[in-house]
C-alpha positions in Angstrom: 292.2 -83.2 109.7 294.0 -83.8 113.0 290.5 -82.9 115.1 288.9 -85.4 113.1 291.8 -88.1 113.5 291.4 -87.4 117.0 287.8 -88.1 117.3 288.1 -91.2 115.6 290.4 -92.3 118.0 288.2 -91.4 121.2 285.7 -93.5 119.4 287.5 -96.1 119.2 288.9 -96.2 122.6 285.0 -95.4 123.7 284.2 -98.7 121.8 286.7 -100.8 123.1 286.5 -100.0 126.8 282.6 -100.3 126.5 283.2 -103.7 124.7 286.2 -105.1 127.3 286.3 -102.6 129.9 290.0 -102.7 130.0 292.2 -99.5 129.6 292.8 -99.3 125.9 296.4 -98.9 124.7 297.5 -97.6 121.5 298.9 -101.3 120.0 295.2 -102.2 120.7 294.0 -99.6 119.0 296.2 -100.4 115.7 295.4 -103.9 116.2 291.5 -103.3 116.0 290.9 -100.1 114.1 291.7 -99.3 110.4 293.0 -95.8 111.6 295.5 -95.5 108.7 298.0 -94.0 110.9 301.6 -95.0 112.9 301.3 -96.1 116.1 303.6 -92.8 117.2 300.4 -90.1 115.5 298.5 -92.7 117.5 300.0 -92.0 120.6 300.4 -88.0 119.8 296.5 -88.3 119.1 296.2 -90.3 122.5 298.4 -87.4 124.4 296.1 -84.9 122.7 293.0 -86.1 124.1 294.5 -86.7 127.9 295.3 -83.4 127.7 292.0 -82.1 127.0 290.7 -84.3 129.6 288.6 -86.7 127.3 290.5 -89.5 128.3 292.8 -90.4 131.4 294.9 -92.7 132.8 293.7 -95.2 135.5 295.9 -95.7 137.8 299.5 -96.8 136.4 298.2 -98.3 133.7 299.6 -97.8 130.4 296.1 -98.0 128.6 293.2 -95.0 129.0 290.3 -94.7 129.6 287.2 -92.1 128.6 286.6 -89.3 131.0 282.9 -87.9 131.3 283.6 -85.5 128.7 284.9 -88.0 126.3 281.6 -89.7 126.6 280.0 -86.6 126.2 282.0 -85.8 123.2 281.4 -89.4 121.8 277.6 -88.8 122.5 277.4 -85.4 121.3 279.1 -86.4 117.7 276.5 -89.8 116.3 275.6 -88.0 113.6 272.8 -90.9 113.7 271.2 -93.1 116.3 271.8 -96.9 114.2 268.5 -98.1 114.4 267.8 -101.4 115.8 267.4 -104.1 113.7 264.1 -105.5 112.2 264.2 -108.6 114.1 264.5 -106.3 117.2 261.8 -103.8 116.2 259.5 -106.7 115.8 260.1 -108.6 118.9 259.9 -105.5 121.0 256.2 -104.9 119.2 255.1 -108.4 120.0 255.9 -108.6 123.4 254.5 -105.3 123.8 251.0 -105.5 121.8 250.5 -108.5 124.3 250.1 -106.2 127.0 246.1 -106.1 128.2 246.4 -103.0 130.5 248.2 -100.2 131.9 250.1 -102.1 134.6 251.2 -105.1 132.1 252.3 -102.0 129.8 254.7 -100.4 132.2 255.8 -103.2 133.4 256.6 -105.0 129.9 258.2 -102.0 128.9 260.7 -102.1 131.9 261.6 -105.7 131.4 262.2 -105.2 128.1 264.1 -102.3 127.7 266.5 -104.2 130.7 266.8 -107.0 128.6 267.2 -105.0 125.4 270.1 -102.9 127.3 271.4 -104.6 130.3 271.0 -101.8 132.3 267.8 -100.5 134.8 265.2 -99.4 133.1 263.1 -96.7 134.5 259.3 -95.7 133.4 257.5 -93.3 134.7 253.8 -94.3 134.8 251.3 -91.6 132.4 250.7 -88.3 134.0 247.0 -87.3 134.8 247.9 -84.0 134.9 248.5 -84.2 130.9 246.3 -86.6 129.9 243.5 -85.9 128.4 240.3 -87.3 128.4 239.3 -89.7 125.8 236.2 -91.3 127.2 233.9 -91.4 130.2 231.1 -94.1 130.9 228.6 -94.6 133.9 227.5 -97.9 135.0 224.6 -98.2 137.5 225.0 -100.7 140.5 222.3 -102.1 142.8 220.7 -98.8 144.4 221.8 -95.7 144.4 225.6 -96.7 143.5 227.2 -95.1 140.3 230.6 -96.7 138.7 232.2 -93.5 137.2 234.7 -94.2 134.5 237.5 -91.9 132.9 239.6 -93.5 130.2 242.4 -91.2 129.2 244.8 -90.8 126.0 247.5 -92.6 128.1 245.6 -96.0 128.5 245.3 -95.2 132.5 241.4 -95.9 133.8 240.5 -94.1 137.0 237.2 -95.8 138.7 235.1 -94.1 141.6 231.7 -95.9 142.4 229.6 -92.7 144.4 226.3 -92.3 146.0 224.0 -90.4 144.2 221.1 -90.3 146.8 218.5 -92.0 145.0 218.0 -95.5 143.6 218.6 -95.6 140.0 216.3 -98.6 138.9 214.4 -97.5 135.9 217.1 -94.1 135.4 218.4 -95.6 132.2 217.7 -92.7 130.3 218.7 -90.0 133.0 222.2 -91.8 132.6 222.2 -92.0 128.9 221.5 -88.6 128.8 224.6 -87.8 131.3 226.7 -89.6 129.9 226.1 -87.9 126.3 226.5 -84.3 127.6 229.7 -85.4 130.2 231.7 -86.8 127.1 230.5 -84.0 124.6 231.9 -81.8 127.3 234.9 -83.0 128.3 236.2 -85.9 125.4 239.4 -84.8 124.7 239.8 -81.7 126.8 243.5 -82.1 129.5 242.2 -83.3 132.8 242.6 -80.5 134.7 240.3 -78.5 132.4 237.4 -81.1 133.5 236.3 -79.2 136.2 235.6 -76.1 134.6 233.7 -77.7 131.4 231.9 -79.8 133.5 230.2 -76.9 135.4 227.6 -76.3 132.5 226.6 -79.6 132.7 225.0 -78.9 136.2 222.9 -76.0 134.9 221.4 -78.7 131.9 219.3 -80.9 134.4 216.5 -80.4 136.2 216.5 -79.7 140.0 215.5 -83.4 140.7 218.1 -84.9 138.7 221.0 -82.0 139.4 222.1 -84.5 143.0 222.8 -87.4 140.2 225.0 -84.7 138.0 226.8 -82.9 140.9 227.8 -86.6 142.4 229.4 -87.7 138.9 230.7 -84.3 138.4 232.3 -84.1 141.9 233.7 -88.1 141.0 235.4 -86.7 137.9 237.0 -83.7 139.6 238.2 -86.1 142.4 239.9 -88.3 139.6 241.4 -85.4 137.9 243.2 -83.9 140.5 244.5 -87.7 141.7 248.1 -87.2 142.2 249.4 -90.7 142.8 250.5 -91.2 139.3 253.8 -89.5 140.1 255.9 -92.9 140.6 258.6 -94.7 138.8 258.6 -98.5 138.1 262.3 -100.2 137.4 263.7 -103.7 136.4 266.8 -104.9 136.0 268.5 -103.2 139.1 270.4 -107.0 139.3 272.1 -105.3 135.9 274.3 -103.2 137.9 275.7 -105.5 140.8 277.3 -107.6 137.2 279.5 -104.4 136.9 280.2 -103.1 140.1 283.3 -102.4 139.6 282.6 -99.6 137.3 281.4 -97.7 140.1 284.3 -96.1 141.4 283.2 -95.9 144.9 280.3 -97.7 146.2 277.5 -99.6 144.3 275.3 -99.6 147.6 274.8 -95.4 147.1 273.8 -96.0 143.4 270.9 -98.7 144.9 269.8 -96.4 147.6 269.3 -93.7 145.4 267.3 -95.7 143.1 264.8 -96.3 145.6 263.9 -92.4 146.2 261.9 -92.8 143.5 261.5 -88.8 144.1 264.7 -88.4 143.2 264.4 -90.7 139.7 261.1 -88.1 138.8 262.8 -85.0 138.9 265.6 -86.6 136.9 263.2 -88.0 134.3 261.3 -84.8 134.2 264.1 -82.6 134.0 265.7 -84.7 131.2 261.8 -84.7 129.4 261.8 -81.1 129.5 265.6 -80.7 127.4 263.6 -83.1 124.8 260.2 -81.0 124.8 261.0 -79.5 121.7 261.2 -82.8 120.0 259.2 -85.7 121.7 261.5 -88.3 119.5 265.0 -86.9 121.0 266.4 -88.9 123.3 268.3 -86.9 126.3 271.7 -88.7 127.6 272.9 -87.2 130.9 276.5 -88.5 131.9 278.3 -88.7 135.2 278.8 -85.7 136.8 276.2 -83.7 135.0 273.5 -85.3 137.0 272.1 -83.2 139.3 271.8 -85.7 142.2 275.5 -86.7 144.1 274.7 -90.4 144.4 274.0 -90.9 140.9 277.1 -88.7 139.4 278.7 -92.6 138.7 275.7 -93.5 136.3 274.4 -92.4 132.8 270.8 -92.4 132.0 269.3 -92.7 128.5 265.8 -91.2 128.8 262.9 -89.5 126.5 259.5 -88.7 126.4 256.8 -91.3 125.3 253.3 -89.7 124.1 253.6 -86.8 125.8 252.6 -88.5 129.4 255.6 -89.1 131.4 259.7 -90.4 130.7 261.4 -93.6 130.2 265.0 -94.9 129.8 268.1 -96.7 131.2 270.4 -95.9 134.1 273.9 -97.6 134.6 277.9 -96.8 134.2 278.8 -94.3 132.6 281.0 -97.5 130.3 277.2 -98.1 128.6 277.1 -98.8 124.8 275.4 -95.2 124.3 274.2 -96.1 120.2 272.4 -99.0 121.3 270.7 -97.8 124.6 270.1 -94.5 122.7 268.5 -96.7 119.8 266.1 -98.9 122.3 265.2 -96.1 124.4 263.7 -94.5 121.4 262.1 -97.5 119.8 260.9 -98.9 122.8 259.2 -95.8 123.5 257.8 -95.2 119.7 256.1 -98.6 120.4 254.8 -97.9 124.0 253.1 -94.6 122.6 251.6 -96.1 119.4 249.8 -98.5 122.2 248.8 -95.9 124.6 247.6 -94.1 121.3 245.3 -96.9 120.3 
């Protein structure tokens, strides 16, 4: 019974230090909290939980504060993630189903989930490398200029416009036929299995058409392999300068750090990895327990979306974890349900 008195405690002094962000005493506590105790098993409980380093004094102050552990504990004990309300589920898919392409997307999504959390919301933009392919179309131009055309599961449109060495006026059935075989060979196949079930496709023309096939062939492969789809996109950064003084020792690190948008990849896609075994989880890495010094005065929220890159929030480790936790997850429902479609 004690544990459990305990841990209602820590949540409450996780609550009101989130909400005020002043050291929380134990009058406060008895003042704000139906905890059904004295204020002496009140401060007992408090010792108890200084002791095992969940919550600490700050400087003289007679009030404390939650450690990194006791954030951690916190975290690691919602037996639920409070879903956001239904006003808040439907505004989030409004202003998302307005989006018209990938970019809008991405960048809807950050804004929102900034505005939703009041933190920095990171988005990692749909991986190639594990999307697959959902359609491909070819579009003669004037000449001997082909617009190829891979549409992926995640929404993303790659566009390469080749040469195929002969004019195409009056081909209209060489590219019908093309196109046919390329999707029946490829729809819905990961990108970088194109290559390899493209190859046949070669071997199905005749010798005068085969320069046509290898040049579209060649233009998917090219797409497939593209590797600039490995960058972040992040709003809200303004979010952290309105509580800089929760950063212990200097905000400008925290900023710096955001801009290695290297640094924010490995972090998302380690953190995407711990949730692989359920793409819904949502991951919460705290303080010191990110890998990457600058950042060991932030949290980040984070989870999969759709199985084609990460998303989440970053700020102080004083972050109302439920409801970050809550739009993280819905936001990111939404987002795949629209790269889905």
């Amino acid at each position: 019974m004690s544990e459990e008195r305990r841990l209602e405690v820590l949540r409450a002094i996780v609550q009101d230090y989130v909400r005020t962000s002043e050291p929380v005493g134990s009058k406060a506590l008895l003042e704000r909290h139906q905890l059904g105790v004295s204020a002496a098993t009140v401060r007992n409980d408090m010792a108890a939980l200084e002791e095992d380093g969940l919550i600490t004094a700050p400087h003289t102050s007679a009030g404390r504060v939650p450690t990194d552990a006791g954030y951690r504990l916190f975290v690691d004990r919602l037996s639920t993630i409070k879903p956001l309300t239904r006003g808040e589920r439907s505004a989030i898919e409004r202003f998302l189903h307005g989006a018209h392409d990938l970019d809008d997307v991405v960048s809807r999504t950050t804004r929102l989930l900034s505005g939703l959390t009041h933190q920095v919301a990171v988005m990692q933009y749909p991986s190639l490398s594990r999307s697959r392919v959902r359609h491909v179309e070819l579009v003669p131009l004037v000449g001997p200029r082909l617009m190829v055309v891979l549409i992926v599961d995640s929404g993303r449109v790659e566009q390469r416009v080749v040469d195929v060495g002969r004019d195409l006026a009056g081909a209209e059935d060489l590219v019908a036929v093309l196109r046919t075989r390329i999707n029946s060979a490829a729809a819905g196949q990961v990108l970088t299995a194109v290559p390899s079930r493209l190859a046949p496709v070669l071997d199905e023309v005749t010798p005068a058409d085969r320069p046509v096939a290898q040049a579209v062939v060649a233009a998917l492969a090219d797409a497939a392999q593209e590797e600039s789809d490995d960058r972040v996109v992040l709003a809200g950064t303004a979010n952290l300068a309105r509580v800089g003084s929760d950063f212990p020792t200097s905000l400008s690190a925290v900023l710096d750090a955001l801009e290695e948008h290297v640094v924010l990849l490995r972090l998302l896609g380690s953190m995407s990895a711990l949730a692989a075994h359920d793409p819904e989880s949502v991951t919460v890495s705290i303080g010191a327990e990110n890998p990457y010094e600058p950042l060991r005065t932030t949290s980040v929220v984070s989870t999969p979306y759709g199985g084609a890159g990460g998303l989440g929030v970053l700020g102080p480790t004083r972050m109302d974890y439920p409801h970050a936790m809550a739009a993280v997850r819905a936001v990111a429902h939404y987002v795949a349900e629209i790269l889905d479609g």
